[in-house]
N, C-alpha and C positions, 0 to 999 in steps of 0.2 A: 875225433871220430869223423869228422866234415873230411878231415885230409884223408885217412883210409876209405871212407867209401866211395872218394874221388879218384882214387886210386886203382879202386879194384873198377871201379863203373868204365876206364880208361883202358886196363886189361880184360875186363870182357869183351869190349867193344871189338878191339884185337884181334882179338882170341877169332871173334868173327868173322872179322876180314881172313883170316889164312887157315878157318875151318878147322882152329884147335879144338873146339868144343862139339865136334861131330860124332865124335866116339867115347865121348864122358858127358855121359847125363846126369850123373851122382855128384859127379865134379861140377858141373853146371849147375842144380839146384842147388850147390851149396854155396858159391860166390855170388848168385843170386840173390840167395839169402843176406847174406853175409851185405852186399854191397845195400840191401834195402834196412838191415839194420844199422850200418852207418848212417844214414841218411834219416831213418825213421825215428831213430833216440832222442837225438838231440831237436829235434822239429816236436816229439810231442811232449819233453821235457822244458821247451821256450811255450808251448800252448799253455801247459799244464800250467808254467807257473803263471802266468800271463792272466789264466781266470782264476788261480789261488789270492792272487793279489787284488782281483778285482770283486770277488767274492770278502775279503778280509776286511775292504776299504768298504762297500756295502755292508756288511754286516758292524761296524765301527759308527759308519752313518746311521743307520737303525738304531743303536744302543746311545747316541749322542742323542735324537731326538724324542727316542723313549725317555730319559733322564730329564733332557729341557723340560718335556709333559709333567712329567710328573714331577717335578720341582716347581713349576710353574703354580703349577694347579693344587699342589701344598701351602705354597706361599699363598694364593687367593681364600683359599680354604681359612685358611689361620686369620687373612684378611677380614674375610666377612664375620668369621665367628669372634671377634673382638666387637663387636657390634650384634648383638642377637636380636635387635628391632627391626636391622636392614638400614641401609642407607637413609631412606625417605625420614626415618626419626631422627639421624643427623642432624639433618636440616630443619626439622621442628624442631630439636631443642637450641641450634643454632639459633633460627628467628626470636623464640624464645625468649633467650638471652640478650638479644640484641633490645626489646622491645624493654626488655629491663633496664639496661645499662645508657638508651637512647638519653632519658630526662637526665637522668644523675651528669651526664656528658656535658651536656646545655648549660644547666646551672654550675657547675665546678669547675670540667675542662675549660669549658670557653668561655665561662664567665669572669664576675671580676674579680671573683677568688675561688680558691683552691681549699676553701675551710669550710664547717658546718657553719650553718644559724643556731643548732638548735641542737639539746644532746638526741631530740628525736629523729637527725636527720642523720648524726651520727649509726644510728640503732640502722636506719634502712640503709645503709650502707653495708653494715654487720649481713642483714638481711640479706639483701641481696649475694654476698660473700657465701653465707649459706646456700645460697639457691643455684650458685654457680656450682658449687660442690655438689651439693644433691643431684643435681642433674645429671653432670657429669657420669660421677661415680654410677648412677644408676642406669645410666646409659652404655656402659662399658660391661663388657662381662666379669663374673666375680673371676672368670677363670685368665686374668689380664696377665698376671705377670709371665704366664705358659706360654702365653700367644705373644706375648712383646718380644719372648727368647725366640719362638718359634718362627716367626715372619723376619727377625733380622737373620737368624740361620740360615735359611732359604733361598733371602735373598743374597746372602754370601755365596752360597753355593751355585746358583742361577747363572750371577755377575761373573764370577770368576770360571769354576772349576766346566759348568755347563756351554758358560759361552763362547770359552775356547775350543773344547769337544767340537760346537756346532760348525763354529768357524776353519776349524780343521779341516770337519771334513766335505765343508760347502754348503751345509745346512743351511736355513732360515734363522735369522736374529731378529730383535728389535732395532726398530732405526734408533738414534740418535738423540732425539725429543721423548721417545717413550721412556731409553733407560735413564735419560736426565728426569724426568718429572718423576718415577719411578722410585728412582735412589732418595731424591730429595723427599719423597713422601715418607719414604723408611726411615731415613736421618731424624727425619722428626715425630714419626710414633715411637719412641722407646718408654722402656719401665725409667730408665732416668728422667726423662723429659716430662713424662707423667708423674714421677715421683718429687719432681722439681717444684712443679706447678703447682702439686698437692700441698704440698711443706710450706710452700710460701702462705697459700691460703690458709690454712690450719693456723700457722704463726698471725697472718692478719686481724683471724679471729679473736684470737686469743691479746692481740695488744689490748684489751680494755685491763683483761685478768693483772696489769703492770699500774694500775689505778685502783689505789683501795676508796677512792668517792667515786668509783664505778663510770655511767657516761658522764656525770657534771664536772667530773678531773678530766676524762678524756675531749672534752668538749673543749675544753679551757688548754692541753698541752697543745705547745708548739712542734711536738713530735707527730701526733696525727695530721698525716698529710695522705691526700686522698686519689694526688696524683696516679700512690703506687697501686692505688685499686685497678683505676683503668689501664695501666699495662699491664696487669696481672690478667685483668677479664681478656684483654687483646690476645694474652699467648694462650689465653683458653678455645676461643675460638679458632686461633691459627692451629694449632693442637686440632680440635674437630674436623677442621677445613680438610689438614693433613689426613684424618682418619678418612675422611669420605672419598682422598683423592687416592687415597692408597688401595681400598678396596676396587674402586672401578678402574682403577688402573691395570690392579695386578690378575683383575677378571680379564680385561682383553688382553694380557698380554698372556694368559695362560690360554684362552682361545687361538691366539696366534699362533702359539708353540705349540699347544697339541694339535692343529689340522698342516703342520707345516708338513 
């Protein structure tokens, strides 16, 4: 079309030097036409496409940051509601625990043995095992295992399928530090992880029930070792730690993504 209307814009031109178009006005308006249709087509067919494209990738960026949002903000959502006290109970029952497990530490870990005195110190040992459960468990919503599927889902979909969208199409991401501290925090709240930690304690408890003279046999085996308490209470805490870093984490980073 570019060649015919260069064509015809070259024979009008012509046409004018030697006064062909003097006595055809009919003839005139219509290679007029004609020559401004070659030239008009394809100029508003390169426009046209030119804001289709620009319109497509726009509206591609809008639906990448709508999804980041709202992915985001699922994933904190699910965060916080595995925790129904709020953060701040975290960390009370964190200290908590620690203010429990401190003497037991002193006298066992670092002291000059790793064994009871007494079947009674066995018992607060048991106790304490209790109370790390109780807490725990009461501290976590009964509705865990929804929310352990639901916050790794999420953040499957965030990491992968959202944050390629974003990156497509120039959007805003998390730097570098957020998605590592982020993932790391999710790695380690799962239903297995929790399930892990549970199992082991349940079984701890229950080692006396393997003693039919109750603590005065379990006081006396060389199998109770009390080692495995404190890295038992240790992944308790790292477990908490993790709950607490996940919730405030995946609140700014759902802040981030929905005002990007």
């Amino acid at each position: 079309m570019w060649v015919a209307g260069t064509v015809l814009l070259f024979l009008g031109i012509w046409g004018d030097s030697v006064n062909y178009w003097d006595q055809k006005p009919f003839l005139v308006n219509i290679c007029s036409a004609l020559t401004g249709v070659m030239f008009g087509i394809p100029l508003a067919l390169i426009v046209l496409q030119r804001v289709t494209v620009s319109e497509t990738d726009a509206a591609e960026a809008r639906a990448a940051r709508r999804l980041a949002a709202r992915v985001s903000s699922d994933l904190a959502l699910a965060s916080a509601a595995l925790i129904p006290a709020g953060t701040s109970k975290v960390r009370d029952v964190k200290n908590h625990l620690e203010t429990l497990v401190e003497p037991l530490q002193r006298r066992y870990m670092y002291g000059p043995s790793n064994r009871p005195d007494s079947p009674a110190e066995v018992k607060t040992f048991l106790d304490a095992v209790g109370e790390f459960m109780y807490c725990t468990e009461t501290l976590l919503s009964p509705d865990r295992t929804r929310l352990f599927a639901e916050i790794e889902a999420q953040w499957s979909i965030l990491n992968t399928e959202s944050r390629s969208r974003l990156l497509e199409t120039g959007g805003k991401w998390l730097d570098g530090l957020e998605v590592r501290e982020l993932a790391s925090a999710v790695a380690m709240v799962t239903e297995s992880a929790y399930k892990r930690w549970h199992d082991r304690g349940s079984s701890f408890q229950d080692e006396l029930q393997r003693y039919p003279g109750g603590l005065e046999q379990a006081y006396s085996s060389e199998d109770f070792d009390f080692r495995y308490f404190f890295r038992w209470a240790a992944e308790c805490q790292d477990f908490l730690s993790a709950v607490d870093e996940l919730i405030t984490k995946s609140a700014a980073a759902a802040g981030a993504l929905g005002s990007a």
